[in-house]
N, C-alpha and C positions, 0 to 999 in steps of 0.2 A: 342053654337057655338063650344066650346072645345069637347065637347060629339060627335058633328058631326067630328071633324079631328080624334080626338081619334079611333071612331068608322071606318072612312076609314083606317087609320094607320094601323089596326088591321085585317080588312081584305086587305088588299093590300098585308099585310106581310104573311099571312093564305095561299093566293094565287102563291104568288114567291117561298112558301118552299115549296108546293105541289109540281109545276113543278119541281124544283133543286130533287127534293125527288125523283119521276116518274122516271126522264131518266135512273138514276143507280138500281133501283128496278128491283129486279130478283123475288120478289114474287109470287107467282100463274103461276110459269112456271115451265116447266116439260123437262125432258130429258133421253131417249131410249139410253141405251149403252151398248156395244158389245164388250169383248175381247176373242180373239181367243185362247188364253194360260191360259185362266181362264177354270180349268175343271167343278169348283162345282159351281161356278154361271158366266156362261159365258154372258147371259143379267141380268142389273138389270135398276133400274129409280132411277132417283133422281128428286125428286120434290124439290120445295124451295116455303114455306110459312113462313110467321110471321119472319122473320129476321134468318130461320132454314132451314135448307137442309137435307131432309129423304132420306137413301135409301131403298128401295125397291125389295125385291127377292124373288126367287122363292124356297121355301123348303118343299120338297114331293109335297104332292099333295096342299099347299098352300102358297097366300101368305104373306111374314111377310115383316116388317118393323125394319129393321136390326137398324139402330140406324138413333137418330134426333139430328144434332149438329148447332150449330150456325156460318152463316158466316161472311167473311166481305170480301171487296171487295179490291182486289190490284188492285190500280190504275184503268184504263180503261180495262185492257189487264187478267185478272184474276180475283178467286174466293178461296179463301181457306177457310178452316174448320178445327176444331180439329181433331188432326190426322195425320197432316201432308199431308194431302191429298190437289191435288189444281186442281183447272180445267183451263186451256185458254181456254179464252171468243172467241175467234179467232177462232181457228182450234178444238174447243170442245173436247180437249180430256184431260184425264186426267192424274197426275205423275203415277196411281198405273194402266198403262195399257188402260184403256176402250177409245173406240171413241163413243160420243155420238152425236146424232142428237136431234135437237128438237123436243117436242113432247107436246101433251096436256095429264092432269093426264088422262082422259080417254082413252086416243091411249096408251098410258102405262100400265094402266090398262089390258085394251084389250091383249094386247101382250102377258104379264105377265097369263095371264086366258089361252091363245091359247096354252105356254109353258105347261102349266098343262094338257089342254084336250090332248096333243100330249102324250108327259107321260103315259098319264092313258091307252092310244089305243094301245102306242108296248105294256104294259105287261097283259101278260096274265092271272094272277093271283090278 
């Protein structure tokens, strides 16, 4: 009988921190962003996996994975990472300039590949 409470106890609790866990989870989501006064990487992405925020950009003709840093979440309303960098959850933009829209790694991806084939078509050489 102890083995059968034990055992619900244990998933009961397994199940309530999954959910509390879910709602603030940014993992496996992706973000397309644009600043106009940026000349050298005016889009980049920022994915967010495993408790890490990658960004993403475009240099020559590929592309790299500028740094992977870890975040945590202010409150409901925010996202910061080393760096000093922060994003609102709200109006998706961030302190160093960019507005970013949601996206999936693959629409990112995609974008990211389109920046290069354009690239490569004006030069001539």
């Amino acid at each position: 009988m102890k083995l059968i409470i034990l055992a619900a106890a244990v998933i009961l609790l397994f199940t309530t921190v999954g959910e509390v866990r879910a709602a603030n989870e940014l993992d496996g989501k992706a973000l397309l962003c644009t600043n106009k006064y940026e000349t050298a990487h005016p889009v980049i992405g920022l994915s967010f996996d495993d408790g890490k925020v990658s960004r993403h950009e475009v240099t020559g003709y590929s592309k790299i994975v500028k740094y992977q840093r870890t975040y945590w979440l202010v409150g409901t309303h925010g996202v910061n990472w080393v760096g000093n960098i922060s994003l609102n959850r709200e109006s998706l933009r961030t302190n160093t300039g960019y507005r970013c829209s949601l996206s999936s790694k693959e629409e990112m991806n995609k974008k990211l590949d389109e920046i290069i084939a354009t690239a490569k078509k004006k030069n001539r050489i």
